[in-house]
C-alpha positions as CSV (number, residue, x, y, z in Angstrom):
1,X,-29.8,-7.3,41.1
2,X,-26.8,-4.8,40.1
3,X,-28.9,-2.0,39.2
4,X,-30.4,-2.1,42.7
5,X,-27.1,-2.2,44.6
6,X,-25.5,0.7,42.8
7,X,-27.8,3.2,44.5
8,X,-27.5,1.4,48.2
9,X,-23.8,1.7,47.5
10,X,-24.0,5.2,46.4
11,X,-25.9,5.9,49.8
12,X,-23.7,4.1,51.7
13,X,-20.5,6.1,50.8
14,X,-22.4,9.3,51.1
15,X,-23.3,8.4,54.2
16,X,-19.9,7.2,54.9
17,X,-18.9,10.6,54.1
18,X,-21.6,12.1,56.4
19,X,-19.7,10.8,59.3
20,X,-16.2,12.3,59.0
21,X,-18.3,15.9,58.9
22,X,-19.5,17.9,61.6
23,X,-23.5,17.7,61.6
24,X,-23.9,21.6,60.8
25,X,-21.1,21.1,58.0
26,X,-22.9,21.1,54.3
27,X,-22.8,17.6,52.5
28,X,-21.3,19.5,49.1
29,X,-20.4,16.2,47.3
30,X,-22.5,13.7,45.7
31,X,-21.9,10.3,43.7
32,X,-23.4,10.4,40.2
33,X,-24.2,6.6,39.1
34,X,-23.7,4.9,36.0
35,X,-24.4,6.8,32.8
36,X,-22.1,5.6,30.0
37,X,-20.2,8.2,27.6
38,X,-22.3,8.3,24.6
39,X,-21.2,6.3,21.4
40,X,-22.1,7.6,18.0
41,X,-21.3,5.2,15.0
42,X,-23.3,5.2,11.5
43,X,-25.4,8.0,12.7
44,X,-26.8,6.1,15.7
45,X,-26.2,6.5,19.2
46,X,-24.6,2.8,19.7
47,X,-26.1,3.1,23.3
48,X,-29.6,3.1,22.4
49,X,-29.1,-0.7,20.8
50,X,-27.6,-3.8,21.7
51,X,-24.8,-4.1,18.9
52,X,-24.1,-7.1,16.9
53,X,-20.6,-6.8,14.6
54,X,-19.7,-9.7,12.1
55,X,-18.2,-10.6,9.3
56,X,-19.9,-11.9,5.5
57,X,-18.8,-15.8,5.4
58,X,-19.4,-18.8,2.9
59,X,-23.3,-18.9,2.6
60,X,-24.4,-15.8,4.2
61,X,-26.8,-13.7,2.5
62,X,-28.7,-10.6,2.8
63,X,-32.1,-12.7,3.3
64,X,-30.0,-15.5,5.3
65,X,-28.9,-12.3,8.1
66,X,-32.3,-10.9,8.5
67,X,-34.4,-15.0,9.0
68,X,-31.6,-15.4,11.7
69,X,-33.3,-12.3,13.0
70,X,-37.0,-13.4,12.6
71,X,-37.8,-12.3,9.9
72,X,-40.0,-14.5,7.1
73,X,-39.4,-14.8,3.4
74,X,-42.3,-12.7,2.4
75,X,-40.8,-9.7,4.4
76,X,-37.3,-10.3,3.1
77,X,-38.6,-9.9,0.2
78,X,-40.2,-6.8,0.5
79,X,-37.3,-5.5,2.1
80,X,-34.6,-5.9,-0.8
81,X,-37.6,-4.7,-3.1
82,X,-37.9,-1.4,-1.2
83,X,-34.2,-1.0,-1.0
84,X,-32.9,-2.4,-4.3
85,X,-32.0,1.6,-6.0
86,X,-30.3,1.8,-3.1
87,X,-28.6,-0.9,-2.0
88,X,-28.3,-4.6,-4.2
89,X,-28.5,-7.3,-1.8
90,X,-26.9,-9.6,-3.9
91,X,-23.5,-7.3,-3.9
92,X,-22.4,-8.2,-0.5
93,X,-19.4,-9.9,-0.4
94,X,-17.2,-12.4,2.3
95,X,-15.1,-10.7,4.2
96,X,-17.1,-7.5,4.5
97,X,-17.9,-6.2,8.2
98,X,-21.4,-6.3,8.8
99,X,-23.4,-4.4,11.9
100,X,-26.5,-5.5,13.5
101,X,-28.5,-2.6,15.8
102,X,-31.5,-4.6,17.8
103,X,-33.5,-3.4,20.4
104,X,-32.7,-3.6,23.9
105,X,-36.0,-5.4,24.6
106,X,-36.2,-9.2,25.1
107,X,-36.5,-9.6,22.1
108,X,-33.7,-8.0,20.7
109,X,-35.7,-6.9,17.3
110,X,-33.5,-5.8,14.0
111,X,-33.8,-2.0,14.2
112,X,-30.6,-1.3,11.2
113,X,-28.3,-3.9,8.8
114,X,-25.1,-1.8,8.0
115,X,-23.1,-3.0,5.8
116,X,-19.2,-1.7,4.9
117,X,-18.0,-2.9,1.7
118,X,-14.8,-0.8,2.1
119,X,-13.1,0.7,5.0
120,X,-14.8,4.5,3.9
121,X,-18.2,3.6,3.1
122,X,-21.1,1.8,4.4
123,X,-24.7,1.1,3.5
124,X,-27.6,1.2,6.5
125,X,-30.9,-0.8,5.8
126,X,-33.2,1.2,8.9
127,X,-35.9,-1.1,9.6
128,X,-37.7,1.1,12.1
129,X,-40.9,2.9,10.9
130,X,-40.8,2.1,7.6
131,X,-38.3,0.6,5.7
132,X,-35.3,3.2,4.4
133,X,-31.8,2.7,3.0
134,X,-28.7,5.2,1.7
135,X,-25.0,5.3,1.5
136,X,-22.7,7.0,3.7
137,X,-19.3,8.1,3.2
138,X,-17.3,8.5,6.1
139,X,-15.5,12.0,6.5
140,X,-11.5,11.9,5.3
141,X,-8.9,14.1,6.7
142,X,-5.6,14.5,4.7
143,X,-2.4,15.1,6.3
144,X,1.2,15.5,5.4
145,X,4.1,14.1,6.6
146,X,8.1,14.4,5.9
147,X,10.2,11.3,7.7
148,X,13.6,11.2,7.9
149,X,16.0,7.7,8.7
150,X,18.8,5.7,7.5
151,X,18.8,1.9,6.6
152,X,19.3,-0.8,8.9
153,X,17.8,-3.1,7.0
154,X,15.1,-3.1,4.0
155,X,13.1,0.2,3.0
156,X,10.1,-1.6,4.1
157,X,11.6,-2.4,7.2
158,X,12.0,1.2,8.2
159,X,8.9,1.9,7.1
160,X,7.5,-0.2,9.4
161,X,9.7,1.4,12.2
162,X,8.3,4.9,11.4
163,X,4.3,3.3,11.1
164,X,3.9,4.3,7.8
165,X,1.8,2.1,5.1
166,X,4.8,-0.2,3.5
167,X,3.0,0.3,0.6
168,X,4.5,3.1,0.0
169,X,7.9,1.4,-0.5
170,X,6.9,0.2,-4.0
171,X,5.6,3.4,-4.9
172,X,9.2,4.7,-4.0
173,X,10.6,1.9,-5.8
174,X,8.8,2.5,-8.9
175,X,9.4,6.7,-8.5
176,X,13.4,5.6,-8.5
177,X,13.5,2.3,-10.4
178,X,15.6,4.1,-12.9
179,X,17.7,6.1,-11.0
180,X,18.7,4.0,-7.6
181,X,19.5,0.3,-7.9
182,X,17.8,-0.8,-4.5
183,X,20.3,-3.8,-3.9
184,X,22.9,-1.8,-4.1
185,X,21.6,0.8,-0.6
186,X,23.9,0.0,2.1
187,X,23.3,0.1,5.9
188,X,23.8,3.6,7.0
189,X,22.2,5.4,3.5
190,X,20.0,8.2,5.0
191,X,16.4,9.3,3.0
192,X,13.8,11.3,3.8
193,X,10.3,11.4,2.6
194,X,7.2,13.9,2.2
195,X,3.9,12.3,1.8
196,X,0.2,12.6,2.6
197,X,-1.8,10.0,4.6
198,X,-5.4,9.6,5.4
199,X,-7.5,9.1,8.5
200,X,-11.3,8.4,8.6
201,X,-13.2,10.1,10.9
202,X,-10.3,12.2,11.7
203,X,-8.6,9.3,13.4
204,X,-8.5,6.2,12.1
205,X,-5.3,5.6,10.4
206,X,-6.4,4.8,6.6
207,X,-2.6,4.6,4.7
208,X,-0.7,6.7,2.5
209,X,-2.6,9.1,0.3
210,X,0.0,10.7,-2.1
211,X,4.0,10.8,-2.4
212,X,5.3,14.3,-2.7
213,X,9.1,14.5,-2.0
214,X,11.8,12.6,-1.4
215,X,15.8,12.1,-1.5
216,X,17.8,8.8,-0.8
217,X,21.3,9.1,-0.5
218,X,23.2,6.5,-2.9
219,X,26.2,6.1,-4.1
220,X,27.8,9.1,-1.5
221,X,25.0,11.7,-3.2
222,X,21.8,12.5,-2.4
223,X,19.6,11.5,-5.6
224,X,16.2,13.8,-5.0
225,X,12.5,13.1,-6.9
226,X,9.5,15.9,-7.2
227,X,6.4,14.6,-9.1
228,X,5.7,17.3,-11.7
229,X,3.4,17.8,-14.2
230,X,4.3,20.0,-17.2
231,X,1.2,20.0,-18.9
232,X,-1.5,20.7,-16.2
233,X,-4.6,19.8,-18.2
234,X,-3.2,16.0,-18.4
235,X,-2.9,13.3,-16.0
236,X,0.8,12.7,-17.1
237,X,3.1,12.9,-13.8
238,X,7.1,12.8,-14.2
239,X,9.6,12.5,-11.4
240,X,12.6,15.2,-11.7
241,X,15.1,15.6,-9.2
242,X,16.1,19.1,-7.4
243,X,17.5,20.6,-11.0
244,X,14.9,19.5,-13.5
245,X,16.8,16.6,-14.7
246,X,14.4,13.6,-15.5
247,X,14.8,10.7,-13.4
248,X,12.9,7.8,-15.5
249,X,15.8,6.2,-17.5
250,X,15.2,4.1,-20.7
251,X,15.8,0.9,-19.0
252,X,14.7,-0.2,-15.6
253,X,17.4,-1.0,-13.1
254,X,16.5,-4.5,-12.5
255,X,13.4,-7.3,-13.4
256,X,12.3,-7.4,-9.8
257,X,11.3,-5.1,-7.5
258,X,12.3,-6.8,-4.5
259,X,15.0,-9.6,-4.5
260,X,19.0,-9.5,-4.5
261,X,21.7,-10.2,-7.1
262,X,23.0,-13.7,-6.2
263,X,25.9,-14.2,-9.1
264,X,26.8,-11.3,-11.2
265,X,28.0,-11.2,-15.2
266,X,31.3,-12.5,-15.0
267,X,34.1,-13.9,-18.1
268,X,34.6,-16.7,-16.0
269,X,32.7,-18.0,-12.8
270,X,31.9,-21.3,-11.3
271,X,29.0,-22.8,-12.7
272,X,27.2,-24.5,-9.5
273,X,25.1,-27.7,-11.8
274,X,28.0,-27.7,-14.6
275,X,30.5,-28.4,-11.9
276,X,32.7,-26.4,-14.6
277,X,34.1,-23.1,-15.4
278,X,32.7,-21.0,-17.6
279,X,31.4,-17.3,-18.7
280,X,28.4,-16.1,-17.0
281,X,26.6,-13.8,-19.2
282,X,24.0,-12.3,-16.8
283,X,22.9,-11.1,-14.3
284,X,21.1,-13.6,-11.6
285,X,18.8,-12.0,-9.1
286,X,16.9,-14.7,-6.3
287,X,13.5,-14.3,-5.7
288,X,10.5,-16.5,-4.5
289,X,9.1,-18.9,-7.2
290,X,6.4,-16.7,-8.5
291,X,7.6,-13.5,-8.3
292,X,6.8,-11.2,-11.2
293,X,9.5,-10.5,-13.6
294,X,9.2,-7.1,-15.4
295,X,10.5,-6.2,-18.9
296,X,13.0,-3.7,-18.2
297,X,12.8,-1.1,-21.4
298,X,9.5,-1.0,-23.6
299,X,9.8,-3.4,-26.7
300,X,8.6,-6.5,-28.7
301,X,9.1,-9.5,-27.5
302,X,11.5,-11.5,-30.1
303,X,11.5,-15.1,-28.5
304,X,9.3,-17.4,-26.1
305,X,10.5,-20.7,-25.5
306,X,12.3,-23.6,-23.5
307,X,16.0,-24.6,-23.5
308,X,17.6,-27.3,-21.3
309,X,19.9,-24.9,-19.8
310,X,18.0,-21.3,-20.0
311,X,14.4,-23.1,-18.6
312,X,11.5,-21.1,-19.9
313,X,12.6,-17.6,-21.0
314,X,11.3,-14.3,-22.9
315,X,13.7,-12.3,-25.0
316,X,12.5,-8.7,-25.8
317,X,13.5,-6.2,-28.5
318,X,13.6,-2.5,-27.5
319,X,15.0,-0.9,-30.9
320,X,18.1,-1.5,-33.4
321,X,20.5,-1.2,-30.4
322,X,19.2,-2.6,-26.9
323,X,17.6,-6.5,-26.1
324,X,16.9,-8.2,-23.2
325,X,16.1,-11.9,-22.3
326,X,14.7,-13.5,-19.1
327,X,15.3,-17.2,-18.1
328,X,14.6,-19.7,-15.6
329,X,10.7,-18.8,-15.7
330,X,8.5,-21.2,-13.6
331,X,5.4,-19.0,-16.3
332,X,5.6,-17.6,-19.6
333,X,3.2,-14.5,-19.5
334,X,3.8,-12.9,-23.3
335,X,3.6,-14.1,-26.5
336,X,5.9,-14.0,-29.7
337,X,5.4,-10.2,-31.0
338,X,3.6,-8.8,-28.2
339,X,4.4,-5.1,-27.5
340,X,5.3,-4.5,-24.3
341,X,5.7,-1.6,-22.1
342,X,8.6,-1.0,-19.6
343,X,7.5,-2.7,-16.0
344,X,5.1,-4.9,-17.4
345,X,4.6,-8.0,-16.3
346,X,6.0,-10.6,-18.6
347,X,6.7,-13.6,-16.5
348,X,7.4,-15.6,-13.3
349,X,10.1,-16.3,-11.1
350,X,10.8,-20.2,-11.0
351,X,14.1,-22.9,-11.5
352,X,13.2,-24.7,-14.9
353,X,16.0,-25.4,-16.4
354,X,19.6,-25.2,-15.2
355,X,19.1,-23.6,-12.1
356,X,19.6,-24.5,-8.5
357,X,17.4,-22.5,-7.0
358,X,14.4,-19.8,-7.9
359,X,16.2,-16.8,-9.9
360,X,15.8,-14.9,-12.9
361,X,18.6,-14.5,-14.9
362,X,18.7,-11.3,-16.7
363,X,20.8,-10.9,-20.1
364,X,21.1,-8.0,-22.1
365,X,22.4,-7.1,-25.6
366,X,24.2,-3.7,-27.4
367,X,24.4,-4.4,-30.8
368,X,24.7,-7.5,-30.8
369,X,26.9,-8.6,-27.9
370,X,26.1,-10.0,-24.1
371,X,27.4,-7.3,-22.0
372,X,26.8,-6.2,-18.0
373,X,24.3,-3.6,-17.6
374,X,25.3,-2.7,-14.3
375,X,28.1,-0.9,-15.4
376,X,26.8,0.8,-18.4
377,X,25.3,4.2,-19.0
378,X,22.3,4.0,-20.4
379,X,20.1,6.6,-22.5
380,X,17.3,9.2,-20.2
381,X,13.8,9.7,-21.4
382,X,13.2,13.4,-23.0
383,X,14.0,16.4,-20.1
384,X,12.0,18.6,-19.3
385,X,11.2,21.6,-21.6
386,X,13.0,25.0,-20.2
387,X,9.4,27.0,-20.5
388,X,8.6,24.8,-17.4
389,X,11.6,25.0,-15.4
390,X,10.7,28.1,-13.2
391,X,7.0,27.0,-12.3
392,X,8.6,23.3,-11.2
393,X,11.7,25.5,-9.2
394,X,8.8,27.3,-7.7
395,X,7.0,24.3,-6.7
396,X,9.3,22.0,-5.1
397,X,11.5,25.0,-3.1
398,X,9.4,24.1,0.0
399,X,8.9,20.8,-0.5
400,X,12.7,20.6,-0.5
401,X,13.4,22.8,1.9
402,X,10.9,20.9,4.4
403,X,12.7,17.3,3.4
404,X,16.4,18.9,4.4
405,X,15.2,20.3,7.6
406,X,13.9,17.3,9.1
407,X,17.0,15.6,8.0
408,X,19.4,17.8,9.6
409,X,17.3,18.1,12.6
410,X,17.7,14.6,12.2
411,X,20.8,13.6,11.4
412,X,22.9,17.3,12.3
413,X,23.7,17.3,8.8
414,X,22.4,16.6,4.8
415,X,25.9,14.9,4.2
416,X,27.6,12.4,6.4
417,X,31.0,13.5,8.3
């Protein structure tokens, strides 16, 4: 019924028009009806089809899609037959996007399956002539970005302000986990960031690609990181700041990535189960039961056990000077003598023990004695070698000078007034 009023409407306006014109005035304007824009998607003009999207769930199958369609056993199977090189039916997975292209006929017959097992790929079953199938990859687009901001709240949180993937705070995290103690950034602390991002199809935001460049300012400086390699036959990436000087410290500076201190080493604090006072010697940072706790300096791990008062805890070796020890672990993840490597996951956040809420409590030895590594000054990996110095120099002068001109245009200046 609507496709035969749209032309008697059409004719009514122009004849609408008609009217307000003198009758040897020219009718120079007519009403073009009802063509759509044309959609093109997995290589097919989306118009030609009525267009079916889903998603994989519990029980669906390759063969269960297509008999909802009409089709029998014996051709299912002859279908996954001719397409098995291609695609394997049996790959498909729940939560995958799925496309159905039928006919605009009553019928609605299955023309194409498409199926995307990621966001950059997707595999078309055409069922038109003769069966076919092939893998596409969707065209990616790279582009680089330099933010600048100061904290108001988490680095993830401004993230989020600026839409970029808050992935990319644990990448930062990890680039700086030596150099910056994250719980100790205060509101205010200005960074800025260079990184690359992708987009599908030249549009569709696809998260961040690479990090390139970046300073935070901490402490009243501004700490600076450049990914370089110094030999550029292997895979090996470094992070240095604007002189050369190696960032990547021999000890992590904390066994969380995200959490905050909640009681500090102290000679003498309150102990909150106890009821008494007494010496605190670590370090507590609170975290959600579960969280991974990292070993913070490559090593072997010395003790695994249980105490009444330290829960379930690890103790690490790192060499005749430096150990570590981790308690109040709701998992044990290591074993007595493993070698382990700095960051690794060696355990879980939890309360065993005596604990009043979900913390790790993070001890550390020199030589022998419980001391507070917050406030000592702890050995750097191997620097760079000089023969690489003016390559890297050459490489990261316009990546810096990009990161400090978006800040002053930012902020008016690098350094605060």
């Amino acid at each position: 019924m609507l496709k035969r009023l749209i032309p008697l409407l059409a004719l009514l306006v122009i004849g609408l028009n008609s009217c307000q014109k003198s009758k040897d005035e020219p009718i120079s304007k007519k009403i073009m009806v009802g063509k759509l824009p044309e959609t093109m998607e997995f290589g097919f003009k989306l118009n030609d089809f009525n267009v079916v999207r889903d998603t994989i769930v519990s029980g669906d199958t390759f063969g269960s899609i297509l008999g909802k369609q009409g089709f029998n056993p014996s051709q299912i199977h002859e279908i996954v037959e001719k397409v098995r090189d291609t695609f394997d039916v049996r790959k498909i997975r729940i939560g995958k996007a799925y496309t159905l292209l039928q006919s605009k006929s009553a019928d609605h017959k299955l023309q194409a399956f498409v199926y995307q097992p990621d966001r950059l790929s997707y595999y078309v079953v055409d069922l038109r002539d003769s069966v076919t199938a092939y893998k596409k990859v969707k065209p990616v687009k790279i582009r680089r970005r330099t933010i600048a901001a100061s904290l108001d709240g988490s680095l993830t949180e401004e993230l989020e302000k600026q839409h970029v993937d808050t992935g990319l705070a644990t990448q930062i995290s990890q680039v700086y986990a030596w150099s910056i103690d994250f719980f100790k950034l205060q509101k205010g602390d200005r960074f800025a960031i260079t990184f690359t991002e992708r987009y599908i199809n030249d549009s569709v935001y696809d998260g961040v690609e690479d990090f390139e460049a970046a300073f935070f300012e901490y402490k009243g400086k501004l700490v600076y990181a450049f990914p370089f390699k110094q030999d550029t036959t292997s895979n090996r990436v470094d992070y240095y700041d604007e002189e050369g000087k190696v960032l990547k410290n021999f000890f992590l500076k904390a066994p969380l990535k995200f959490s905050r201190i909640s009681s500090r080493f102290s000679r003498n604090r309150f102990h909150p189960v106890q009821q008494i006072w007494k010496a605190h010697k670590g370090t507590d940072y609170a975290a959600a039961t579960g969280t991974p706790i990292m070993t913070t300096a490559a090593g072997v791990v010395e003790q695994t056990g249980y105490t009444a008062g330290n829960g379930n805890f690890v103790k690490v070796k790192h060499n005749g000077t430096y150990s570590t020890q981790y308690l109040h672990m709701s998992k044990i993840l290591v074993r007595r003598g493993q070698r382990v490597s700095q960051g690794q996951v060696i355990g879980k956040v939890g309360s065993t023990g005596l604990a009043t809420g979900p913390h790790v409590c993070y001890r550390f030895w020199k030589n022998g004695v419980q001391v507070d590594p917050l406030r000592l000054k702890l050995p750097n990996s191997v620097p760079m070698n000089d023969k690489y110095k003016p390559r890297f120099l050459s490489e990261i002068a316009p990546l810096k000078k990009t990161l400090d001109s978006v800040a002053i245009a930012k902020f008016g200046s690098l350094q605060k007034a």
